[in-house]
MDTraj code that builds the backbone (N, CA, C; nanometers):
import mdtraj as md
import numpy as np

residues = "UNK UNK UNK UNK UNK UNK UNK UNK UNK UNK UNK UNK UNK UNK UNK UNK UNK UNK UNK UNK UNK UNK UNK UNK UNK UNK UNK UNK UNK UNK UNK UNK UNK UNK UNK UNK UNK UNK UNK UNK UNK UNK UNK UNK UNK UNK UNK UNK UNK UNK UNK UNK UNK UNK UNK UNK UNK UNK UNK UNK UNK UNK UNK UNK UNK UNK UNK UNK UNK UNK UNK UNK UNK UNK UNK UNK UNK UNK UNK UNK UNK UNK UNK UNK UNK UNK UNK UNK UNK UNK UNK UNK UNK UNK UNK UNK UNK UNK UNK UNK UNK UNK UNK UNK UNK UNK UNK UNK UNK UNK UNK UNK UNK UNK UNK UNK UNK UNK UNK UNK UNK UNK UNK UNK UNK UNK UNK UNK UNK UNK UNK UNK UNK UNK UNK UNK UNK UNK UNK UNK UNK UNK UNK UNK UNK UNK UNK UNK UNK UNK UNK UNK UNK UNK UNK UNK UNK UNK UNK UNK UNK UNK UNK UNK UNK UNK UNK UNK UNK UNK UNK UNK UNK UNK UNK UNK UNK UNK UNK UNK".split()
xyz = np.array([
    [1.5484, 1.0626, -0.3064],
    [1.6522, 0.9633, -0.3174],
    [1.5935, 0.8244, -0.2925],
    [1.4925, 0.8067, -0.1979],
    [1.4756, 0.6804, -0.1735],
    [1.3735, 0.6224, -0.2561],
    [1.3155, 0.7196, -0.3323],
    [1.1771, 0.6579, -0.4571],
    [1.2575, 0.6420, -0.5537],
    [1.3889, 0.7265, -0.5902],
    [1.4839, 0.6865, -0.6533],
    [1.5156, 0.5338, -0.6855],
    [1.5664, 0.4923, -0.5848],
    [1.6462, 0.3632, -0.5521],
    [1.4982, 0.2896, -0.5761],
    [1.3877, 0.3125, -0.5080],
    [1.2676, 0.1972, -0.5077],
    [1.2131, 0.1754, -0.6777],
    [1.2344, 0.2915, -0.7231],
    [1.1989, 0.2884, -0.8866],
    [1.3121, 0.2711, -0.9781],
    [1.4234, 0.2256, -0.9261],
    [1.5025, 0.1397, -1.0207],
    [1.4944, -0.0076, -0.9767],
    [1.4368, -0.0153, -0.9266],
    [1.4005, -0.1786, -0.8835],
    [1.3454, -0.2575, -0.9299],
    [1.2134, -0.1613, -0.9814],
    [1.1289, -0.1844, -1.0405],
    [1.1178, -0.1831, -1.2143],
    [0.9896, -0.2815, -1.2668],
    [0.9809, -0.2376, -1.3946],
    [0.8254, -0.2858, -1.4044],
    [0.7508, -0.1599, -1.4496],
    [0.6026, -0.1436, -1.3878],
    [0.5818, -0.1586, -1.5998],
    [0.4866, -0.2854, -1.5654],
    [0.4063, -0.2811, -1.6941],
    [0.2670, -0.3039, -1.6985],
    [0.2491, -0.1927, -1.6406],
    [0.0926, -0.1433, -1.6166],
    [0.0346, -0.1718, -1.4550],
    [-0.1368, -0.1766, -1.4773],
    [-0.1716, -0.1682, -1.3742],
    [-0.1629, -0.3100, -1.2665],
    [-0.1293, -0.3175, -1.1923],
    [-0.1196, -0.4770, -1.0905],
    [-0.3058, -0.4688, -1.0651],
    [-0.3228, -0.5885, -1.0665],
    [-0.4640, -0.6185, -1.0264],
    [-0.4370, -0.6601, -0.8385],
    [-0.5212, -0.6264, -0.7405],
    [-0.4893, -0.6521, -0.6656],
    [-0.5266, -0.7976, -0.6218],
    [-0.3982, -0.8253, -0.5164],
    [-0.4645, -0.9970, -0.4497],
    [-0.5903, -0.9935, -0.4036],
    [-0.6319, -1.1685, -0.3920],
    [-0.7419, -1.1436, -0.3210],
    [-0.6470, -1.1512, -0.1634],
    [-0.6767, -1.1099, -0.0796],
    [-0.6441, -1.1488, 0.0449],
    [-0.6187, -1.3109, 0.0753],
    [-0.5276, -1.3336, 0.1677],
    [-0.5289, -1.4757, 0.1976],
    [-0.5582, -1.5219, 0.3384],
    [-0.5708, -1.6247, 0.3484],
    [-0.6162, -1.6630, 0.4735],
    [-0.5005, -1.6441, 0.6113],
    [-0.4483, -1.6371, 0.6154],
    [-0.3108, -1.5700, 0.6866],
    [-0.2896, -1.4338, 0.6940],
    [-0.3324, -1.3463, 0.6361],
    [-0.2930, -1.2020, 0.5636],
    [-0.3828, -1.1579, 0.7729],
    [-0.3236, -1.1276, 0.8339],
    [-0.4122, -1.0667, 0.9840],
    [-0.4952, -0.9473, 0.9289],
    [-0.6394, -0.8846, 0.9769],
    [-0.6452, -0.7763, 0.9695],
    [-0.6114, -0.6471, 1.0093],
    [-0.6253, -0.5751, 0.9518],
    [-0.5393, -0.4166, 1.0230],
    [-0.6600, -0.4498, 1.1645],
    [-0.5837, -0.3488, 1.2691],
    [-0.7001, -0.3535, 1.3880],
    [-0.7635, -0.2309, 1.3680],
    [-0.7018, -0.1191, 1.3040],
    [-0.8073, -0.0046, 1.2900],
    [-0.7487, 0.0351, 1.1667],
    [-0.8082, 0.1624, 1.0885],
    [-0.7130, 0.1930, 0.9788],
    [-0.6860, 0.3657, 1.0440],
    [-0.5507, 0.3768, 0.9841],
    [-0.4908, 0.4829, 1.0146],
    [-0.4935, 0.5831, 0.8855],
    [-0.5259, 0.6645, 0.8319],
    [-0.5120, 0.7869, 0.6952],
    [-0.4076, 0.8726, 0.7209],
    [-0.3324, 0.8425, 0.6077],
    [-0.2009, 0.9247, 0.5775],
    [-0.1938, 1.0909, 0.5541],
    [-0.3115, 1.0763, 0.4830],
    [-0.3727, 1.2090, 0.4353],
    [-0.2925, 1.3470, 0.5352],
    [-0.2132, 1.4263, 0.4525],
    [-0.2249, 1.5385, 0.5286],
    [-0.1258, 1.5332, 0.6204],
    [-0.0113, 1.4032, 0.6807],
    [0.0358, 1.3823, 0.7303],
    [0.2404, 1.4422, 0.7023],
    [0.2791, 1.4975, 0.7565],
    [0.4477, 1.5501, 0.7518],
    [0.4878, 1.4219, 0.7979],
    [0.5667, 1.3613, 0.6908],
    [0.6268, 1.1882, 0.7460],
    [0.7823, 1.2351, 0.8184],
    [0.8032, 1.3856, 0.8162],
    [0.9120, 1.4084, 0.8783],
    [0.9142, 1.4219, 1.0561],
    [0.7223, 1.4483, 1.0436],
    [0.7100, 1.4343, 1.2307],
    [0.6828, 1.3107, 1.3055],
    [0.6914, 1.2039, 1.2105],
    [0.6524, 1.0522, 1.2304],
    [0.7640, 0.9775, 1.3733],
    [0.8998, 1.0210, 1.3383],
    [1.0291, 0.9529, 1.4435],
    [1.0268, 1.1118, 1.5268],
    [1.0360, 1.0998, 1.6362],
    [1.0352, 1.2057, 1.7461],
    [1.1977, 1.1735, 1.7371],
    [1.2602, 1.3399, 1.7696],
    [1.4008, 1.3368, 1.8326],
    [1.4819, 1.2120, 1.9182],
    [1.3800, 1.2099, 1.9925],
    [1.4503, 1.0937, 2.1118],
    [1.4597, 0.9170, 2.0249],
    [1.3206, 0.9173, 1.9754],
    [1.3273, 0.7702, 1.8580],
    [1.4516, 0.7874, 1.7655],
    [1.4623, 0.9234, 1.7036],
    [1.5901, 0.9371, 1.6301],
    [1.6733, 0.8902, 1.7139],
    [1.7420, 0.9438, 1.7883],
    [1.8660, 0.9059, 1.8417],
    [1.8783, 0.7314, 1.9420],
    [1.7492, 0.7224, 1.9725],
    [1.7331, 0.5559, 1.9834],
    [1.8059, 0.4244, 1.8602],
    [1.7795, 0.5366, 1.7584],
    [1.7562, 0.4058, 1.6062],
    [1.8995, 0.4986, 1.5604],
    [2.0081, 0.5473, 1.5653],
    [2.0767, 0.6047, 1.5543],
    [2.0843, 0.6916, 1.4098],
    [1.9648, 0.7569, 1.4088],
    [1.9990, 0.8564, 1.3228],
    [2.0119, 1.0179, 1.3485],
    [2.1113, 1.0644, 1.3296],
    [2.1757, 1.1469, 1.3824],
    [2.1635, 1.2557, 1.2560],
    [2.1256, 1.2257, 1.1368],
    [2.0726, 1.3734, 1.0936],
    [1.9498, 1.4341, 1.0364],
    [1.9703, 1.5630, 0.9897],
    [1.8001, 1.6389, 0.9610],
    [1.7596, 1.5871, 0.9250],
    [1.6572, 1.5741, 0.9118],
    [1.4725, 1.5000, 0.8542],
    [1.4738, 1.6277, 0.7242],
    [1.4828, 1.5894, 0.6412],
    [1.4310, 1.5899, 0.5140],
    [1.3469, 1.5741, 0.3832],
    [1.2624, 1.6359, 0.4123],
    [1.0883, 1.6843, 0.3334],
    [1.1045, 1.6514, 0.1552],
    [1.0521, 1.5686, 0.0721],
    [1.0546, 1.5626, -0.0247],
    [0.9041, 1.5156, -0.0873],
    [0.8391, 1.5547, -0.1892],
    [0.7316, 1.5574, -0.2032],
    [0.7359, 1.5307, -0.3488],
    [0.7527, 1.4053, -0.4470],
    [0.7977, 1.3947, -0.5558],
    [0.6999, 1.2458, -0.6142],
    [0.6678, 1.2781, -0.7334],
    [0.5929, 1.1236, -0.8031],
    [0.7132, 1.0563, -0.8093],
    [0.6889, 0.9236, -0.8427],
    [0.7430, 0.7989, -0.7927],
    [0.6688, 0.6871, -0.9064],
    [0.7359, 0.6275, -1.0094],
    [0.6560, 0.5276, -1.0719],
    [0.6061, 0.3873, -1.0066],
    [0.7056, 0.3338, -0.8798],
    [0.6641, 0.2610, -0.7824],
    [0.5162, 0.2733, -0.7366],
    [0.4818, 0.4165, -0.7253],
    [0.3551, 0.3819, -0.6504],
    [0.3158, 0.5507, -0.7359],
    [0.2223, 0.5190, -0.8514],
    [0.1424, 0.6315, -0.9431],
    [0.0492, 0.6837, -0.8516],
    [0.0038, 0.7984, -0.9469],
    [-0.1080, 0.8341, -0.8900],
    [-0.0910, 0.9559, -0.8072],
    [0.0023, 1.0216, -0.7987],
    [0.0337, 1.1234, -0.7400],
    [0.1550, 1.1181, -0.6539],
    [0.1512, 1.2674, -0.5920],
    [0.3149, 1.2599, -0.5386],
    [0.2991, 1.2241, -0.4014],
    [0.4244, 1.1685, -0.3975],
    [0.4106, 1.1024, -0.2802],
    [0.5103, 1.1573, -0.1554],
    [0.4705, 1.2195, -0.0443],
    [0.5469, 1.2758, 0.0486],
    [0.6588, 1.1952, 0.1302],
    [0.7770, 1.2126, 0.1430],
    [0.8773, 1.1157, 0.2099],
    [0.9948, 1.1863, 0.2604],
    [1.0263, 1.1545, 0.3304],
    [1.1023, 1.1902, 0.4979],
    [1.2664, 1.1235, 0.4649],
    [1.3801, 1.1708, 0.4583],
    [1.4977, 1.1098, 0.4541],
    [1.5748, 1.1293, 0.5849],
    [1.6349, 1.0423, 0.6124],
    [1.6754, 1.1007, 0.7553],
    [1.8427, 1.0051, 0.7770],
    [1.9606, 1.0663, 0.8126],
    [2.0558, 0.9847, 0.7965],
    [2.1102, 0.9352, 0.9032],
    [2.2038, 0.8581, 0.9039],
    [2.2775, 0.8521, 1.0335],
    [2.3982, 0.8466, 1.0344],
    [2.4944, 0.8837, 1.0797],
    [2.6489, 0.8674, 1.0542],
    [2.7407, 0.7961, 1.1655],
    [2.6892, 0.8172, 1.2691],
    [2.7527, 0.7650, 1.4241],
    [2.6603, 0.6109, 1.4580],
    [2.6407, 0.5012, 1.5190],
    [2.8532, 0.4279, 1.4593],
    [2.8498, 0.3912, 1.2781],
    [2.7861, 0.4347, 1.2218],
    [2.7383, 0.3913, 1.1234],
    [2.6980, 0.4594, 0.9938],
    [2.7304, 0.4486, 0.8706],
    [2.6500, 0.5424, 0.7724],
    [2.5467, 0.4500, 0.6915],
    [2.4338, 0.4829, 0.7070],
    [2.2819, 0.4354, 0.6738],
    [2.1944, 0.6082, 0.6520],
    [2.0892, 0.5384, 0.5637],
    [1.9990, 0.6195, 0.5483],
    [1.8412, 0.5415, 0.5767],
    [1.7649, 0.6308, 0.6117],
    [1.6050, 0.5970, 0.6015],
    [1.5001, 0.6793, 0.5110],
    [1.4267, 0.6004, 0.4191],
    [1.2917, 0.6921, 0.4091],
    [1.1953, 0.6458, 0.4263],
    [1.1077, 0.7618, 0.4571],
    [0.9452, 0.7189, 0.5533],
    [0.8876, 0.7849, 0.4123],
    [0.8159, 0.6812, 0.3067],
    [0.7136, 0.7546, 0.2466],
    [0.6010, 0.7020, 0.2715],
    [0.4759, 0.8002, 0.2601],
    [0.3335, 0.8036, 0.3131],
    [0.2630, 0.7822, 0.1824],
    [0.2122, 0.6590, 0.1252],
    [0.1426, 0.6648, 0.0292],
    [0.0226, 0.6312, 0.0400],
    [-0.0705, 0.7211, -0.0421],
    [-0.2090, 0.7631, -0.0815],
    [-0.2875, 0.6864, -0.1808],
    [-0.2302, 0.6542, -0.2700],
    [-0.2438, 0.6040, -0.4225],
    [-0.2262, 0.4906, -0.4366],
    [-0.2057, 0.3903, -0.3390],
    [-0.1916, 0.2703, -0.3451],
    [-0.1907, 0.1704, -0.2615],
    [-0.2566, 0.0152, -0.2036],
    [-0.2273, -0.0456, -0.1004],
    [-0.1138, -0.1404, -0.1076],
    [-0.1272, -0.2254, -0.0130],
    [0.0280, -0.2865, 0.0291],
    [-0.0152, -0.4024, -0.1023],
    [-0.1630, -0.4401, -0.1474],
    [-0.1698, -0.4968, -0.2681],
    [-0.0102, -0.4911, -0.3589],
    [-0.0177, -0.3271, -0.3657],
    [0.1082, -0.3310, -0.4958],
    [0.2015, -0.4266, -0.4936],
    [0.2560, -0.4900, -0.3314],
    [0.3727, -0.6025, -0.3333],
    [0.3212, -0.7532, -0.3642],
    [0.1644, -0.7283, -0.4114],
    [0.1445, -0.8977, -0.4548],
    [0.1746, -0.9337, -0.6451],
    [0.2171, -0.7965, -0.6724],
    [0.2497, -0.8065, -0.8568],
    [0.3996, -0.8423, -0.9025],
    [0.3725, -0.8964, -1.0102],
    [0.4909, -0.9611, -1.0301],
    [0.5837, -0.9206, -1.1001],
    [0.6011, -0.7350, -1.1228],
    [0.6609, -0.6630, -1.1993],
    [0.7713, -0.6119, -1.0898],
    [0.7679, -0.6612, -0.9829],
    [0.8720, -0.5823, -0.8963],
    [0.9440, -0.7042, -0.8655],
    [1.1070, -0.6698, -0.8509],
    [1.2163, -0.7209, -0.8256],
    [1.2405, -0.7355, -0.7175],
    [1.1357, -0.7778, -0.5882],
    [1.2114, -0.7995, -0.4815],
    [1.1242, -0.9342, -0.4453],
    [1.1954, -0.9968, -0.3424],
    [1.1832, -1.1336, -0.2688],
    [1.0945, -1.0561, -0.1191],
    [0.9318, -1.1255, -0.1512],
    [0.8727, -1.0543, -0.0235],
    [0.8267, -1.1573, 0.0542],
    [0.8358, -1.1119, 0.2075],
    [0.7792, -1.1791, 0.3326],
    [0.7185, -1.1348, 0.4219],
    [0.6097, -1.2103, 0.4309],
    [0.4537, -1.0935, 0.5272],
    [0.5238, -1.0901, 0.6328],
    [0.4834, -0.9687, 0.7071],
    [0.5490, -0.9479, 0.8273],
    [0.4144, -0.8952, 0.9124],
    [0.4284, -0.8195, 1.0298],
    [0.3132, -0.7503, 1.1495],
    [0.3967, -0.6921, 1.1847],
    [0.3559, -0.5484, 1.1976],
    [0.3797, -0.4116, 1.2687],
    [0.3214, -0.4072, 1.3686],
    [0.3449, -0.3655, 1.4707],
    [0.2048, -0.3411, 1.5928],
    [0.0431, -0.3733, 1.5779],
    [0.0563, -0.4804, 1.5258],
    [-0.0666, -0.5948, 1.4941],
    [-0.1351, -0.5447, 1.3472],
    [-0.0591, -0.4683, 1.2713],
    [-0.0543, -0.4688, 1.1006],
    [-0.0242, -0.5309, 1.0034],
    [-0.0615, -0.5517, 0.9430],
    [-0.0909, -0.6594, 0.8191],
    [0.0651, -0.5775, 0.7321],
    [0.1972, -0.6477, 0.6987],
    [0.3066, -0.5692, 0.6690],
    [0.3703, -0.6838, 0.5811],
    [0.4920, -0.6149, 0.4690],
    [0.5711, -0.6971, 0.4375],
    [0.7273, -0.6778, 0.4644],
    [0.8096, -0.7557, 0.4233],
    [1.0090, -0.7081, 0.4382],
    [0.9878, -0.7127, 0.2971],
    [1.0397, -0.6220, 0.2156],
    [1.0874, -0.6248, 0.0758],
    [1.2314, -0.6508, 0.0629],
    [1.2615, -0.7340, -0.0031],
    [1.4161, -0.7374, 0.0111],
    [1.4688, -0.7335, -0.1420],
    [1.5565, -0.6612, -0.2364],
    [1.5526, -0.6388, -0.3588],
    [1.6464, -0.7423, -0.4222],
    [1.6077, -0.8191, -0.5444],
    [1.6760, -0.9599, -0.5950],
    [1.7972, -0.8978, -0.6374],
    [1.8355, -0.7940, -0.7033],
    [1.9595, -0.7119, -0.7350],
    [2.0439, -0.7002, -0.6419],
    [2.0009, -0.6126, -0.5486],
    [2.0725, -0.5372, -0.4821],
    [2.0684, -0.5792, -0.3711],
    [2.1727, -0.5625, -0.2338],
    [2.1749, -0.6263, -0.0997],
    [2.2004, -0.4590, 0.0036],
    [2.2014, -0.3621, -0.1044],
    [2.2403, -0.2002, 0.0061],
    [2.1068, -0.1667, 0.0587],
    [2.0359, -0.2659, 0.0578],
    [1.8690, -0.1543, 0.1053],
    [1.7872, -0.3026, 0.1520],
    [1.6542, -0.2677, 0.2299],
    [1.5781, -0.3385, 0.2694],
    [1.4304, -0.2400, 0.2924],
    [1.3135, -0.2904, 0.2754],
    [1.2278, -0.2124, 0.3153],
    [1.1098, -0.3175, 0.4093],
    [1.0674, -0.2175, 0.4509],
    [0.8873, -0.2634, 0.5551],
    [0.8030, -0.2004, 0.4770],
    [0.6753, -0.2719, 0.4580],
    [0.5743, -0.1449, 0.4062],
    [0.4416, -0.1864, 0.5507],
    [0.4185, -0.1467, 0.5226],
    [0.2729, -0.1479, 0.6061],
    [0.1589, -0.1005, 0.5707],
    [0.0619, -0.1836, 0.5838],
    [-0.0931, -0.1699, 0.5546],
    [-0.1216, -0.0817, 0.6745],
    [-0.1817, 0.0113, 0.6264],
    [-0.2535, 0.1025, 0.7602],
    [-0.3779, 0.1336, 0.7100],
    [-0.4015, 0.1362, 0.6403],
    [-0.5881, 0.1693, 0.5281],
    [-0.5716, 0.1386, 0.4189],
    [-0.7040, 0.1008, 0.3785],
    [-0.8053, 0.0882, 0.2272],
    [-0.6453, 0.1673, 0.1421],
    [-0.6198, 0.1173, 0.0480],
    [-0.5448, 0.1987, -0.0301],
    [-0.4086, 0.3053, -0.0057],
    [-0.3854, 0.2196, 0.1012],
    [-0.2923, 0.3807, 0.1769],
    [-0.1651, 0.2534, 0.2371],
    [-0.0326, 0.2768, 0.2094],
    [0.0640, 0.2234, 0.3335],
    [0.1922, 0.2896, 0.3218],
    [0.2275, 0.2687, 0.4311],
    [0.3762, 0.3006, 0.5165],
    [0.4392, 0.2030, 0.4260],
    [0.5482, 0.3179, 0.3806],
    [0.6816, 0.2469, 0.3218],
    [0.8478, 0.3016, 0.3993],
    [0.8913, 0.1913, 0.4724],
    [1.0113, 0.2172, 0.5616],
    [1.1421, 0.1591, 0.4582],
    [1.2146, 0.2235, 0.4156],
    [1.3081, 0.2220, 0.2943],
    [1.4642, 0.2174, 0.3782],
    [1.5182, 0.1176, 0.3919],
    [1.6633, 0.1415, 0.5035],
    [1.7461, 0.1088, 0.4074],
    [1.8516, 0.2134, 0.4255],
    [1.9921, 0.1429, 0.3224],
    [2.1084, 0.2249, 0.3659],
    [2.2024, 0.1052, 0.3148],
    [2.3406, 0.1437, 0.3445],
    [2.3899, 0.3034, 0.3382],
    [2.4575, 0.3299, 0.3759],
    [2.4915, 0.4962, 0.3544],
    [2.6507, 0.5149, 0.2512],
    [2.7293, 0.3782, 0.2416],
    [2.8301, 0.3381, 0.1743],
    [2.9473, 0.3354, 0.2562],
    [2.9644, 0.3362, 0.3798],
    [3.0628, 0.3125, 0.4823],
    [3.1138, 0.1825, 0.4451],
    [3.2205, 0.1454, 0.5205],
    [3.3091, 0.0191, 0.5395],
    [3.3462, -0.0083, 0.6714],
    [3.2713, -0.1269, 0.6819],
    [3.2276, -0.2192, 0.5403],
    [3.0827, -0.1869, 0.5497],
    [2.9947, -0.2250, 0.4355],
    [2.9026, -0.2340, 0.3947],
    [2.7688, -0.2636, 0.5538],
    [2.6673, -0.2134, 0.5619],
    [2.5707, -0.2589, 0.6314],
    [2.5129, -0.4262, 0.5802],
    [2.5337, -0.5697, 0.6669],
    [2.4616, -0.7053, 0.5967],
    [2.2977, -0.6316, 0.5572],
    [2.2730, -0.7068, 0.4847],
    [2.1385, -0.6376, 0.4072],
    [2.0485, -0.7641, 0.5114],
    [2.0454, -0.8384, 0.6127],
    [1.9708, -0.8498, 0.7364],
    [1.9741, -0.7706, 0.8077],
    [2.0977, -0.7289, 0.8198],
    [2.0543, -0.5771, 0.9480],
    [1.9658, -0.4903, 0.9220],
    [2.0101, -0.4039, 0.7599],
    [1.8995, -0.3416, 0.7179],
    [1.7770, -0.3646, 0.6990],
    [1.7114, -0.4869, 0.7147],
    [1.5641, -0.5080, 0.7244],
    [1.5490, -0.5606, 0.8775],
    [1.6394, -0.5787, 0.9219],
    [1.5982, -0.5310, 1.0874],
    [1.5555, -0.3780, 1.1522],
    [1.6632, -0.3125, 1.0694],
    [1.6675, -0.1896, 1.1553],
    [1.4993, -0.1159, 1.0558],
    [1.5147, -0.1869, 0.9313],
    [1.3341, -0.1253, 0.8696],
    [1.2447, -0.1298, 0.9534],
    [1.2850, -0.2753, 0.9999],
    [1.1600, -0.2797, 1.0997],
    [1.1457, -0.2634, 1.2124],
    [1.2967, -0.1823, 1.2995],
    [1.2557, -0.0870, 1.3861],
    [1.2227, 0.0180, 1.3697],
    [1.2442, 0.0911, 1.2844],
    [1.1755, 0.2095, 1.2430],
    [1.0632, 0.1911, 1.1843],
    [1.0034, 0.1028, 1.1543],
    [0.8477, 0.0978, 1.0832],
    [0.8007, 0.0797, 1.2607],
    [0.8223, 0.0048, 1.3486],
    [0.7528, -0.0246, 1.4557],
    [0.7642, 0.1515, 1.5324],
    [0.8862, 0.2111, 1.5431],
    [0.8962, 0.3524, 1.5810],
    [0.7553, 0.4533, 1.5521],
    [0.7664, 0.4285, 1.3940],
    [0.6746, 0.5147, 1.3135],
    [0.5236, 0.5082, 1.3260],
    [0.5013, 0.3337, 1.3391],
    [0.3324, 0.2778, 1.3843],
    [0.3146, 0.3090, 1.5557],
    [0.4059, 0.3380, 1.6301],
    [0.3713, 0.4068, 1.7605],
    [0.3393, 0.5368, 1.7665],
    [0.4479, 0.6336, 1.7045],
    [0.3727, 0.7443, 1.6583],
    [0.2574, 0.7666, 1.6450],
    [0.2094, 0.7170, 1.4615],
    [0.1214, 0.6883, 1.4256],
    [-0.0508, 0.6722, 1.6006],
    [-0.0487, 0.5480, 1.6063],
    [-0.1023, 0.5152, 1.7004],
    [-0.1356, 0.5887, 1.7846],
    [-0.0274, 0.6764, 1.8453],
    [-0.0538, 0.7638, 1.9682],
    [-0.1081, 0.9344, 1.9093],
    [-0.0917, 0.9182, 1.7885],
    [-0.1262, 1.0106, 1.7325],
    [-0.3158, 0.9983, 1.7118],
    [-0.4004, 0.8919, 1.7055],
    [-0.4797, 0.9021, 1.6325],
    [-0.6049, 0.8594, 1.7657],
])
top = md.Topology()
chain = top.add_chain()
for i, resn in enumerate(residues, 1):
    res = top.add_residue(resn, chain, resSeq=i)
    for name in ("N", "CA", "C"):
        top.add_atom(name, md.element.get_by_symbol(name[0]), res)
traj = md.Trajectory(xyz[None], top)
């Protein structure tokens, strides 16, 4: 569902050449590999119910024209109490956070830092039900934190939702971290 929504956003006409880096861009402090990783064990129970999502973690393992090159593993996870929102955690392999410097994607981006990671807020020029984080974690590899409305009333402001991205991207890079 959530490569869904990220690949109607989009309209990919061919390969993006990547940026050069800029003088601002921080470096990662170590790199982290996705490789091999269940993005459904990324938010621990207790982080769930911190960030209020209150249901199953949900395993999906599906290509994605957003980010080619193979399938890409991603985590859905909902919440209903006080609130209906959804999250997805996808782990991509096939591509770096480069992909958000091309000019085939429809969203309005702003560098951001994860737990001292080189990151962006994607925010989509269409649409205001979703917000994302991605994060640089290695050579070719980043965290994509996908937050969106769940369709309650009223509506989630599409600032909250790239707030709450980026508590769950910061959730996920602690994990991460303590994991490695």
């Amino acid at each position: 569902m959530t490569l869904l929504l990220l690949a109607g956003c989009t309209a990919i006409s061919g390969q993006a050449e990547p940026a050069a880096p800029s003088a601002t861009t921080p470096e990662r402090p170590r790199d982290i590999r996705l490789d091999g990783i269940d993005p459904c064990t990324l938010l621990t129970e207790d982080q769930r119910a911190e960030l209020k999502l209150d249901g199953r973690p949900v395993l999906d393992r599906s290509p994605t024209s957003l980010y080619p090159g193979g399938d890409v593993p991603s985590c859905t996870i909902s919440g209903f109490e006080p609130r209906n929102v959804w999250v997805g955690l996808s782990l991509v392999t096939t591509t770096g956070i480069e992909r958000y410097s091309a000019d085939d994607l429809r969203v309005d981006i702003q560098p951001a830092t994860v737990r001292g990671f080189p990151a962006v807020t994607a925010r989509p020029q269409r649409f205001t039900e979703w917000c994302s984080v991605i994060v640089d974690v290695a050579p070719g590899q980043l965290l994509d934190v996908h937050f969106a409305d769940g369709g309650g009333t009223p509506p989630v402001p599409q600032d909250q939702l790239c707030t709450d991205a980026a508590a769950v991207a910061d959730q996920v890079m602690e994990t991460l971290l303590s994991d490695g």
